[in-house]
C-alpha positions as CSV (number, residue, x, y, z in Angstrom):
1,X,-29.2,-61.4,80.1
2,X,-32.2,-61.8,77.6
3,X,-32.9,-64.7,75.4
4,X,-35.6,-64.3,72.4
5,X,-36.1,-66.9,70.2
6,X,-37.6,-66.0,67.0
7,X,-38.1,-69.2,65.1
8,X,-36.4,-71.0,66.3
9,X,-33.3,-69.2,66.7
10,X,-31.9,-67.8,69.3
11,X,-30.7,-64.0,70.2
12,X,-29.0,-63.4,73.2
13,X,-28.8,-59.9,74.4
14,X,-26.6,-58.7,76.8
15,X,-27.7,-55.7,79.2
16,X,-24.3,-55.3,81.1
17,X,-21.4,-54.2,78.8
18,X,-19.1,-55.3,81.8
19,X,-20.9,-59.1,80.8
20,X,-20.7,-59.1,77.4
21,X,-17.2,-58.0,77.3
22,X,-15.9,-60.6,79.6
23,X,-18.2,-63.0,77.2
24,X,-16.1,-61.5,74.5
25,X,-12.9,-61.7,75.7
26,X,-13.4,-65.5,76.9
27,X,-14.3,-66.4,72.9
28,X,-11.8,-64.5,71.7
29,X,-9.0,-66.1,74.3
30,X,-10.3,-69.4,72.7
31,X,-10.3,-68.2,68.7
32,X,-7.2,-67.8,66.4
33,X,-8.9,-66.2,63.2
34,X,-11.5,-62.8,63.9
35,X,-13.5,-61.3,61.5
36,X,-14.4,-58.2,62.3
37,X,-17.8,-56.7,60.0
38,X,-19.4,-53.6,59.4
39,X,-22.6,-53.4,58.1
40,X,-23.2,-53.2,54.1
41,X,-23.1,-49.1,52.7
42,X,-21.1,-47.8,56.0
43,X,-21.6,-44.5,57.5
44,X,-18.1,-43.3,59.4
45,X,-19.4,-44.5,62.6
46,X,-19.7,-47.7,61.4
47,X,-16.1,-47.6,60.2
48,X,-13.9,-46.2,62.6
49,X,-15.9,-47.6,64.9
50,X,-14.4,-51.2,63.5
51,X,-11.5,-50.0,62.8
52,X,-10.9,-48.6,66.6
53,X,-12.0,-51.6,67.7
54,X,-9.5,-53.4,66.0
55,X,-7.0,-51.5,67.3
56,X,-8.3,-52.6,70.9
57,X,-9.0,-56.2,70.1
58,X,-5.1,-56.3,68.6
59,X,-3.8,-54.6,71.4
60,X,-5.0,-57.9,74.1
61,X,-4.3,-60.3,71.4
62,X,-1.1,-60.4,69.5
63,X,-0.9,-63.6,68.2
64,X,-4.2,-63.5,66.6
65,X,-5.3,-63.2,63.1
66,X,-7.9,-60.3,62.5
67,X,-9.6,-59.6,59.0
68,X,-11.8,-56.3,58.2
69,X,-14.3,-56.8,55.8
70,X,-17.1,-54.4,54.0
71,X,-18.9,-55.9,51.2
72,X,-19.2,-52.1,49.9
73,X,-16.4,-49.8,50.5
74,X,-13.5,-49.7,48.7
75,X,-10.8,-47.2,50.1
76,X,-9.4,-46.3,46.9
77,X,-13.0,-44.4,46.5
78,X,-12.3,-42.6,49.3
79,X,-11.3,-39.3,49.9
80,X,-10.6,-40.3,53.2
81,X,-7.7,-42.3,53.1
82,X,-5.5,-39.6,52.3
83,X,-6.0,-38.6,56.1
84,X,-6.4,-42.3,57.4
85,X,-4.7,-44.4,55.8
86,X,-6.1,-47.3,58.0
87,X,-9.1,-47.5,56.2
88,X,-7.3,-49.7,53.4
89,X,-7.3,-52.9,56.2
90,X,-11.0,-52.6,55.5
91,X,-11.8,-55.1,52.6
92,X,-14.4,-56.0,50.3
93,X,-13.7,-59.4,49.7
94,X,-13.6,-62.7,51.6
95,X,-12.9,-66.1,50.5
96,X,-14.1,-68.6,53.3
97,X,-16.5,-67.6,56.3
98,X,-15.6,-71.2,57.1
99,X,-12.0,-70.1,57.8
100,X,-13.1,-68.0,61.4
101,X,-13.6,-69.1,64.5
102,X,-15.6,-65.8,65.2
103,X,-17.7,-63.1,63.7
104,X,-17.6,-59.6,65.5
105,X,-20.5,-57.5,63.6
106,X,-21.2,-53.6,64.2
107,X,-24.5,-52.4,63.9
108,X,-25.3,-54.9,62.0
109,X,-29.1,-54.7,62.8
110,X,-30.0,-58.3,60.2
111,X,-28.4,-60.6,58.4
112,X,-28.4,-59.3,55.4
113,X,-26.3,-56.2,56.6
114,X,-23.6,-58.4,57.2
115,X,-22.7,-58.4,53.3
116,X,-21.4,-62.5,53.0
117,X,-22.4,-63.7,50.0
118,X,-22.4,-67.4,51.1
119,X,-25.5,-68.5,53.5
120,X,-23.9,-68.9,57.2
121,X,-27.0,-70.5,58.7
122,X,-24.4,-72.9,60.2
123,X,-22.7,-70.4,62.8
124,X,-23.6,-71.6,66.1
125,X,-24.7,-68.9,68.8
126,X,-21.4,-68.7,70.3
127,X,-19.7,-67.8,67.2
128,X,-21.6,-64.2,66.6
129,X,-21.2,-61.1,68.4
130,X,-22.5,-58.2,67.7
131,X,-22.4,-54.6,68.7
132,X,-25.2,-51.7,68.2
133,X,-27.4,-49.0,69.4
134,X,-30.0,-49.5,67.4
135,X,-33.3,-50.6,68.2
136,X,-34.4,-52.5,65.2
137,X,-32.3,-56.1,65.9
138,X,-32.9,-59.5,64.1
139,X,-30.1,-62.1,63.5
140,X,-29.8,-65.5,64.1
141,X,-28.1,-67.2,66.6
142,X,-26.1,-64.4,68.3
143,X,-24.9,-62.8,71.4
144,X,-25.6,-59.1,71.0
145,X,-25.1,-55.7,73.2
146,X,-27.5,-53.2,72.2
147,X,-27.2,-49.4,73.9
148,X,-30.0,-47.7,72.4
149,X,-29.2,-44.0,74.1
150,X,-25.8,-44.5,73.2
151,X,-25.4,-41.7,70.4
152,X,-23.4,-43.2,68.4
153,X,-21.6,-46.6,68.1
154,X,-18.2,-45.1,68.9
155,X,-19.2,-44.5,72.2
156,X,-19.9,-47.5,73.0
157,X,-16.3,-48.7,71.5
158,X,-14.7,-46.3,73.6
159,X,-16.6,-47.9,77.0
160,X,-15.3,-51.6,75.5
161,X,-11.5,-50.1,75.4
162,X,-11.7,-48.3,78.9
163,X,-13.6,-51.9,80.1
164,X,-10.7,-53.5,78.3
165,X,-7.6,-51.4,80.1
166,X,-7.1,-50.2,76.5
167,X,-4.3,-47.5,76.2
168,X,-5.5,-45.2,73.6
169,X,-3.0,-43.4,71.0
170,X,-3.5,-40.8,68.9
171,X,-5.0,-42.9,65.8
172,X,-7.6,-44.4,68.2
173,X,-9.2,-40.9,69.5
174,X,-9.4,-39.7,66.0
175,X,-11.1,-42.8,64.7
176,X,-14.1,-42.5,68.1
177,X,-13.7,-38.7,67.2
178,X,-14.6,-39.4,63.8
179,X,-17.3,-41.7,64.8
180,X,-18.8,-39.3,67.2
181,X,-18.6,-36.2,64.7
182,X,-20.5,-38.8,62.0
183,X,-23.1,-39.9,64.1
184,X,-24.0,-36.8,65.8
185,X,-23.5,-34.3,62.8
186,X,-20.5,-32.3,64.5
187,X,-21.9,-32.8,68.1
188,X,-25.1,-30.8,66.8
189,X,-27.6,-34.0,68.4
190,X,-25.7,-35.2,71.4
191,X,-28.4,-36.6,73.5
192,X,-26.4,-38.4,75.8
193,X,-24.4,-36.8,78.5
194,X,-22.3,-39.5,78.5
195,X,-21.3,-38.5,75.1
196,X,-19.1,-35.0,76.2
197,X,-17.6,-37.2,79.1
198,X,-16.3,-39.7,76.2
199,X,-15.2,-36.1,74.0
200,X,-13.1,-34.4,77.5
201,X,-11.4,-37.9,77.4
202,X,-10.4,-38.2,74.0
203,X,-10.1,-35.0,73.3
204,X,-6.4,-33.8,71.9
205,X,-5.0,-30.7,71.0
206,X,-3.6,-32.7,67.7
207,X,-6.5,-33.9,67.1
208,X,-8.1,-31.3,64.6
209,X,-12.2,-31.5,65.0
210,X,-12.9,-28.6,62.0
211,X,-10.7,-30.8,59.4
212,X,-12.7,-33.6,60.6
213,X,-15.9,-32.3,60.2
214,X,-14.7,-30.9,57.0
215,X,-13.6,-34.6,56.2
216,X,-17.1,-36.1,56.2
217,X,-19.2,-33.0,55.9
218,X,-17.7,-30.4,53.3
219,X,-18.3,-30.0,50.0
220,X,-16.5,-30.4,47.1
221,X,-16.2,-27.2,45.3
222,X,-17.4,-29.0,42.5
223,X,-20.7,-29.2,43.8
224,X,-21.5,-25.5,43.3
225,X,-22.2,-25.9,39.3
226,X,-24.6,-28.2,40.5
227,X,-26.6,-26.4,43.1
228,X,-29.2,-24.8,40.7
229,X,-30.2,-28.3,39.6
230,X,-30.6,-29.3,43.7
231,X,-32.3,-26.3,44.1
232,X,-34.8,-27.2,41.7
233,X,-34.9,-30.8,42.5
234,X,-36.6,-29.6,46.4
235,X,-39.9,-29.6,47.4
236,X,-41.2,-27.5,50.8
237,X,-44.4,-28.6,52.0
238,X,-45.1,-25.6,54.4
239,X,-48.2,-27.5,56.3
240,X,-45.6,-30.6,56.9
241,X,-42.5,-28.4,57.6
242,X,-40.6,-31.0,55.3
243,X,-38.5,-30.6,52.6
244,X,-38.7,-33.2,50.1
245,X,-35.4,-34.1,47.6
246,X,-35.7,-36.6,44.2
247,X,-33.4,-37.4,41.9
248,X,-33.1,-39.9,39.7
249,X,-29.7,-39.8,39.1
250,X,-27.9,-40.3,42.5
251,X,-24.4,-39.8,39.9
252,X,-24.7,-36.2,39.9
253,X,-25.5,-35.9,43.5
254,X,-22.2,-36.2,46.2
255,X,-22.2,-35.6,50.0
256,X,-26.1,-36.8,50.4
257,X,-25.9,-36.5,54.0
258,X,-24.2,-32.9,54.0
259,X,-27.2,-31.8,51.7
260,X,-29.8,-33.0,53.8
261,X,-28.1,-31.4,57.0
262,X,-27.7,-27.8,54.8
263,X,-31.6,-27.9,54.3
264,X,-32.6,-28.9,58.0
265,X,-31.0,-25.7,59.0
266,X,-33.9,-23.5,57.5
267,X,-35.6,-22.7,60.5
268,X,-39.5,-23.6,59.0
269,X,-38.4,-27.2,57.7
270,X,-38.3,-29.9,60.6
271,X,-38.0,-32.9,58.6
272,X,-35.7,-33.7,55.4
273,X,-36.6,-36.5,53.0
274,X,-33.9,-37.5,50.3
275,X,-35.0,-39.8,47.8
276,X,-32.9,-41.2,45.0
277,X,-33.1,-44.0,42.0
278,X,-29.8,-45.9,41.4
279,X,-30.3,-49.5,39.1
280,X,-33.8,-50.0,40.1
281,X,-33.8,-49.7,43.5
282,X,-35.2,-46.1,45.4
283,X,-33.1,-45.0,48.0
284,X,-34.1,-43.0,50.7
285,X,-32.7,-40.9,53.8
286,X,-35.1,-39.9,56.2
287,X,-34.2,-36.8,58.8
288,X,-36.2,-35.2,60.9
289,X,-36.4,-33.2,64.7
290,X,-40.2,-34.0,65.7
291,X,-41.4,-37.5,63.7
292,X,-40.1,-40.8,63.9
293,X,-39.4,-42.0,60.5
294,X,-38.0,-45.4,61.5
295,X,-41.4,-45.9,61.0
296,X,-41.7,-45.1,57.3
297,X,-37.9,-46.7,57.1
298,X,-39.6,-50.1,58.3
299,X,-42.7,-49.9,56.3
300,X,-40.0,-50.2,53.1
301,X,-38.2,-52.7,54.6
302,X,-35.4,-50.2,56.2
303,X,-34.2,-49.3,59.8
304,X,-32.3,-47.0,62.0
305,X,-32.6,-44.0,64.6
306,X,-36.3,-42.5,65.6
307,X,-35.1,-39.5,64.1
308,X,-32.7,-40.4,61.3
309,X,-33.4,-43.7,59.3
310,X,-32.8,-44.9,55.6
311,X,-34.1,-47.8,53.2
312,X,-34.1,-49.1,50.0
313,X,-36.7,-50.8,47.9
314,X,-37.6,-52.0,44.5
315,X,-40.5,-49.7,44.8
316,X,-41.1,-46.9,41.9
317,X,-39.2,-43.4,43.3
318,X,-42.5,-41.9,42.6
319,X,-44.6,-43.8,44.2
320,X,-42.5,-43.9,47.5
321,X,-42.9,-40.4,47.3
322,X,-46.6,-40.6,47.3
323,X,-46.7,-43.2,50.3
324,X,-44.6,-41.2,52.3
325,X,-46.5,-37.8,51.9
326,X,-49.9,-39.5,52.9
327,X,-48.1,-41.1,55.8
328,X,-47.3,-38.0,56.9
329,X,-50.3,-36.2,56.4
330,X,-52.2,-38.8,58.1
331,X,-50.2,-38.2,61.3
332,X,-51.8,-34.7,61.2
């Protein structure tokens, strides 16, 4: 166990999963109402990863009350809910944070992730949990388990329901499956060994990991009128092997993720920068296989993995650009 207090508040990690599930499960023995978070503009790991830990969490306690919340997604929006029609228990709204006895958070890496829109400076330590595996970690007054070489936060689910004596069905392997094939870009950066174990365990002959990969990563046929204007929208800086993407209009541009996986696959580019305007605020989605662009994610106020990270800011598009091409071509 490590305490850091930063402050003046206090962050409890947890290094044993073991621990901080038996932490978990004496809280929740003593709670009635669970609110169970993912953080604000969800990736699918972030969402079947709450939603599979629901199904746990329900599973050893009946007769309690659990309530999904996203500040940001909103199921009717999704194309997924066709196939998982789970994904509707996951809402956007919430009346009273003053109504749960505890708040179960995943990857929620600060406060402001968490999406509330009332200031909760008044939950005491014992009242916050929070799941993640990644390394950028600052919220007050919590009890946290953070698996850095975990590859995705799935995995670590999946540990919490075999610690738990959790007896998966069908809906739960396609929901770690899904987070897996998010995280990991259809298995193409497993780093952890651990990771295949979790796949030969959950892995089912129903399950079908093409439609699923199709689910998060295909493209709309749609998008094919719009590929000249991507096309020209790109950049290649040969002596940075990077590809650089700016739009300005993020309404005529789907399946950002899939786009920046389709231009890492040219074997010259190592690194894939996405940058995109939407009311005021520049997005960005950094990629890459040799640089750690947590680094630029932080210097703009973002976060994430070493080698995949994302911010926003109320910085000019243009001139983000301009910072992030000297960064890089000081680490030269």
């Amino acid at each position: 166990m490590e305490k850091v207090i930063l402050l003046g508040y206090i962050i409890m990690r947890i290094k044993s999963l073991n621990k901080f599930c038996k932490i978990l499960y004496d809280r929740l023995s003593k709670s009635k109402n669970i609110l169970i978070v993912s953080h604000t503009s969800p990736d699918p790991d972030c969402l079947f990863s709450q939603l599979a830990l629901f199904y746990i969490l329900k599973d050893k306690f009946k007769n309690k009350k659990f309530f999904l919340f996203n500040k940001d997604y909103n199921s009717q929006k999704d194309v997924l809910i066709e196939f998982f029609p789970q994904l509707k228990w996951v809402k956007n709204k919430l009346e009273n944070l003053n109504n749960f006895d505890l708040i179960i958070g995943i990857e929620i890496t600060d406060q402001k992730r968490f999406g509330f829109d009332e200031d909760f400076e008044f939950i005491n330590q014992e009242r916050i949990f929070i799941i993640d595996h990644h390394k950028v970690f600052n919220v007050k007054n919590s009890i946290y388990y953070l698996e850095e070489n975990a590859d995705c936060c799935s995995f670590i689910i999946y540990k919490i329901g075999q610690i738990l004596k959790y007896k998966m069905d069908e809906d739960f392997r396609s929901f770690i499956m899904m987070g897996i094939i998010g995280d990991t870009v259809g298995f193409r950066y497993i780093k952890n060994k651990e990771t295949f174990y979790c796949l030969s365990k959950i892995f089912d002959e129903n399950i079908k990991i093409y439609k699923l990969y199709k689910l998060i990563f295909g493209f709309d046929i749609k998008l094919l009128k719009k590929f000249n204007e991507i096309f020209q929208n790109f950049k290649f800086y040969r002596n940075l092997n990077l590809i650089l993407l700016k739009f300005t209009d993020t309404k005529r541009v789907k399946k950002v993720k899939t786009l920046i996986e389709f231009f890492r696959l040219f074997k010259e580019v190592n690194t894939v920068i996405f940058l995109s305007k939407k009311n005021n605020l520049t997005y960005g989605h950094l990629r890459s296989d040799t640089i750690d662009v947590s680094k630029i994610a932080k210097y703009f106020g973002g976060g994430g993995h070493k080698y995949s990270s994302g911010f926003s800011t109320e910085e000019d598009i243009n001139k983000v650009e301009k910072k992030i091409l000297k960064f890089l071509n000081d680490l030269k």
